[in-house]
N, C-alpha and C positions, 0 to 999 in steps of 0.2 A: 534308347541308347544303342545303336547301330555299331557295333564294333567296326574298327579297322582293322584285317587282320593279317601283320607283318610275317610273311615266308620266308625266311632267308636262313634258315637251320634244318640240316639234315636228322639231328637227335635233338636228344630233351634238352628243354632250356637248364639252367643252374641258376641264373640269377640275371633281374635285369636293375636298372637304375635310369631315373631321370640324373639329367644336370642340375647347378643349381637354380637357373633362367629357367630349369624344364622346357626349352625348344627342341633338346636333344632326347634322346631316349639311346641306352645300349642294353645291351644284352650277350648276351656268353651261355655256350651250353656244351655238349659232350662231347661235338664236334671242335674241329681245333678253333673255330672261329668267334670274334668278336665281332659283332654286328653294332653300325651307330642310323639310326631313324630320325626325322623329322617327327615330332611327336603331333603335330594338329593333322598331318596327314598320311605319314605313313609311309614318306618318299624315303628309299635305304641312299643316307647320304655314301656311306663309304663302309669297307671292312678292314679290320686289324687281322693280317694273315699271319704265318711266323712262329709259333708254338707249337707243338709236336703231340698234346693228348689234350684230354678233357679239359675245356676250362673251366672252373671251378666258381670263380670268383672276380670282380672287378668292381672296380670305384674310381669315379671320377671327381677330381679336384675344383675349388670354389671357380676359379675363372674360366672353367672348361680348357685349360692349355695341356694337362698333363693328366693321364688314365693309367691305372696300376692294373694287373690281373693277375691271379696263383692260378697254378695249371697242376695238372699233373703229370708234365713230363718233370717236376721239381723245382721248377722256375717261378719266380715272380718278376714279370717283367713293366718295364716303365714304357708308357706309348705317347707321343707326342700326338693330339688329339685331334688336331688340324690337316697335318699331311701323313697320319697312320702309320708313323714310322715308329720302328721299334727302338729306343731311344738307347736302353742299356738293360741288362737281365743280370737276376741275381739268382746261384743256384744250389738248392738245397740236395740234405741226403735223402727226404721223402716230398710226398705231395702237398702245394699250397694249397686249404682248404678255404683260407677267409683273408680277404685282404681292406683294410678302411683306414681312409686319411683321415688327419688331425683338421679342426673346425680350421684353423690357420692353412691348412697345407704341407705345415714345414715338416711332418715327419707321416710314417704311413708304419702301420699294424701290422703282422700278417703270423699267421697260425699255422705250422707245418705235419703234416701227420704222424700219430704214431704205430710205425711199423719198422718189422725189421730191424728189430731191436735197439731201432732210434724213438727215444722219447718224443711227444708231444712236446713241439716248444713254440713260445710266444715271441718274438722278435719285433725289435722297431727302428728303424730306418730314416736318418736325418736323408732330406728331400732337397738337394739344391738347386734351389730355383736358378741362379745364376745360369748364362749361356744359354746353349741353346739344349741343357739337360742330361747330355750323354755324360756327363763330369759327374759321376755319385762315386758314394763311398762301399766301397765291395762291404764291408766289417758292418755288421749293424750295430748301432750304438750302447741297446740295452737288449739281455739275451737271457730266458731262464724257461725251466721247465716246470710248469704247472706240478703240483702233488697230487695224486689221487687220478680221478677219470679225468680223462682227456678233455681241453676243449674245441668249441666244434665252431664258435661264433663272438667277435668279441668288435667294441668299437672305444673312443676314446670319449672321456669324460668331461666334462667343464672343470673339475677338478684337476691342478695341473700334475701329470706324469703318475694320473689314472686312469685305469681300461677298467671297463665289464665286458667278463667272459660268460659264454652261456655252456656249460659241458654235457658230457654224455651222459651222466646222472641222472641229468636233469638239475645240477645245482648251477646256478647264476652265483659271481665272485667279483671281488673287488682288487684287481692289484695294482701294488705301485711297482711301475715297471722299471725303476731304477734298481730297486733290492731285490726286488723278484718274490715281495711279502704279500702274500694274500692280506689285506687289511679287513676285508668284510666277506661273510659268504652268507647264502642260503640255501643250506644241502635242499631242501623239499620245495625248490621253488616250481620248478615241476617233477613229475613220475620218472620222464623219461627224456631220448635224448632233445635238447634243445635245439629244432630247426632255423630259428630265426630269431633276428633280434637288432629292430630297427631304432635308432632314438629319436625323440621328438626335435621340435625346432631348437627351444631354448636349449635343449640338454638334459634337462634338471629330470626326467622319467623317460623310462622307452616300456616298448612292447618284444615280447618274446614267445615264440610260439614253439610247439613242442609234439613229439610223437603221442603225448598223451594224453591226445584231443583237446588240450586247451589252451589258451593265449591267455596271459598276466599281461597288466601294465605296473612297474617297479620304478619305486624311486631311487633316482642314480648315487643318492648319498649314502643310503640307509639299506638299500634292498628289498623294505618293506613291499611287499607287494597292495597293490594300491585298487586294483579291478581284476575281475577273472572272468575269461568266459569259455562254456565250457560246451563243448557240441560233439556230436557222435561221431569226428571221424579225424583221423589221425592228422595235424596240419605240420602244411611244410614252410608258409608266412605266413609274416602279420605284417599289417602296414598301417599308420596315424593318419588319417585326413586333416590336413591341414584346414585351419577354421571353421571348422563342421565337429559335431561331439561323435562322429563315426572311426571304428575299427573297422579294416577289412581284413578276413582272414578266408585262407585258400587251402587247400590239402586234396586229402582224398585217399582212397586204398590204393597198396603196395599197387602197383601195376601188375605183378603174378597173380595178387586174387582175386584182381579184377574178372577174368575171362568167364569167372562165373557167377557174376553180377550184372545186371543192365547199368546202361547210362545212368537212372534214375538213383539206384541202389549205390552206387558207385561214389556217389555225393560230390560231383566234380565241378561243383559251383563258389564264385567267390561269393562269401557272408558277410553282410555289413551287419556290426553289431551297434548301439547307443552306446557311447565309450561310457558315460555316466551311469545309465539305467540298467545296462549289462543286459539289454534285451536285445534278441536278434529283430533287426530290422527290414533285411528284403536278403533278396539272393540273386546272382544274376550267373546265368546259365552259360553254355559254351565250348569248354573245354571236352574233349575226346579223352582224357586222361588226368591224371592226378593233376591241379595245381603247385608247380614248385616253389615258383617266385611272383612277388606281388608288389608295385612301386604304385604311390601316389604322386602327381603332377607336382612338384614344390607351393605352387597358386591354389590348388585342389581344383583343378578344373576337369582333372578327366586320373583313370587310372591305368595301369597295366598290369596282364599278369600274363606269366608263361607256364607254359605246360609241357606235361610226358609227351604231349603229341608232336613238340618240335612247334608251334605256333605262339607266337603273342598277339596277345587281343588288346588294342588299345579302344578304351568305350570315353566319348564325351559325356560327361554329366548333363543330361536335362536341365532344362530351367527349371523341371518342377522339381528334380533334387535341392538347387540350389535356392530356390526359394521355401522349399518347408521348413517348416516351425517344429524343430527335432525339441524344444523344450517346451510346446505349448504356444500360448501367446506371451512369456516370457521372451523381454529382447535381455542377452547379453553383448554385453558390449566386448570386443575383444583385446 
């Protein structure tokens, strides 16, 4: 698996994403920039310039027409995904840490920080698709502040006018974003803070990775936690392989206490686990610094992941990956 390896970021990546087709691949890091890639090979189709600090956060919508991003200059701004235009910006009193659209489109998430004596608040934004986008609604529709620790991660449910939040806790929660009620929680779903937290295809469980060396897979109804896996070193994603029973999980030490570790020590490899067996599987090497972010192909044909070092590594799957027998000579059928 020969990486491809995309340069187009001066600082650490934050977060990347395929599209839904996965021909696209973006990405966002500390730098003010959002980068969009050709995923089979690595060509930078175009950048989203425009925003003033870090960016944090971004997600792209089912038809690839319209790209959301939180920043930290306070903004969550709307991008038209085609001609990179910055379409209309919406502007808080702190920084957007996490921003994800609804399976439909029609509305988008996003999580503002808590500081400066502004609470942590959860916000959700009707999307109107009409025209050509710059027409949105400044007011978000539904508006409340979580109780207790902050959250850090959250996406929308199959369940209509439900989000899972993953927080600083380490608790994972269930609210209905109309009343602003916590309906379901689970303080000890991990130790500590919740770095990531991606959903599977249908909805129905995601994975969520966390400072305290382990990655859960949790049913989105119940919470219950369904798989755990648990490795020596702090992770910052998780990500579901589509069609395959694999986890990939990324991380790695603080970048400060790296200086006194090697590469080896430093554990800066992404880890495929057996999403079933809960055994690690292989590791694939690479990264000059901590893993941040970690997206799988939609098709599962290939992955990415970004790193402290300002690089993304997009790796083709082998034929021999995609032809082994992860359950034996058992076929399931999908």
């Amino acid at each position: 698996m020969r990486p491809i390896l995309l340069q187009g970021h001066e600082r650490s990546l934050t977060q990347i994403k395929f599209n839904a087709e996965g021909d696209l691949l973006f990405s966002c890091s500390k730098d003010n920039i959002i980068n969009v890639w050709y995923s089979h090979n690595g060509e930078r189709l175009g950048t989203y310039e425009g925003g003033n600090g870090s960016v944090w956060t971004i997600d792209v919508d089912s038809e690839s027409r319209f790209m959301v991003s939180g920043a930290a200059d306070n903004t969550m701004r709307l991008w038209s995904v085609q001609t990179g235009k910055c379409l209309y910006t919406w502007e808080f009193p702190t920084a957007v840490k996490r921003v994800a659209f609804k399976d439909d489109d029609s509305q988008v998430v996003c999580i503002t920080e808590q500081r400066m004596g502004h609470q942590c608040a959860i916000r959700v934004f009707n999307i109107n698709r009409e025209g050509d986008g710059t027409n949105q609604s400044k007011e978000p529709l539904y508006m409340f502040n979580p109780i207790g620790s902050k959250a850090t991660v959250c996406a929308f449910t199959p369940t209509p006018n439900v989000i899972i939040t993953g927080h600083e806790s380490g608790k994972v929660a269930l609210f209905n974003v109309k009343t602003g009620e916590e309906i379901d929680n689970n303080e000890r779903a991990h130790g500590d803070v919740v770095t990531d937290l991606q959903m599977s295809k249908d909805g129905t469980y995601c994975i969520t990775s966390s400072k305290d060396k382990s990655a859960r897979i949790h049913d989105t109804k119940n919470l219950m936690v369904i798989k755990t896996y648990t490795t020596e070193t702090p992770l910052n994603s998780a990500a579901l392989a589509p069609d395959r029973p694999y986890v990939l999980l990324g991380g790695g030490q603080e970048a400060m206490s790296v200086t006194t570790t090697s590469l080896r020590q430093g554990k800066f490899e992404t880890r495929f686990w057996h999403k079933v067996f809960e055994e690690e599987v292989g590791r694939v090497k690479g990264h000059f610094g901590p893993i941040n972010t970690i997206a799988v192909h939609p098709q599962g044909t290939c992955y990415a992941s970004g790193g402290e070092d300002g690089f993304v590594r997009v790796h083709h799957f082998d034929d021999s990956y995609l032809k082994a027998k992860p359950y034996g000579d058992l076929e399931i059928a999908d």
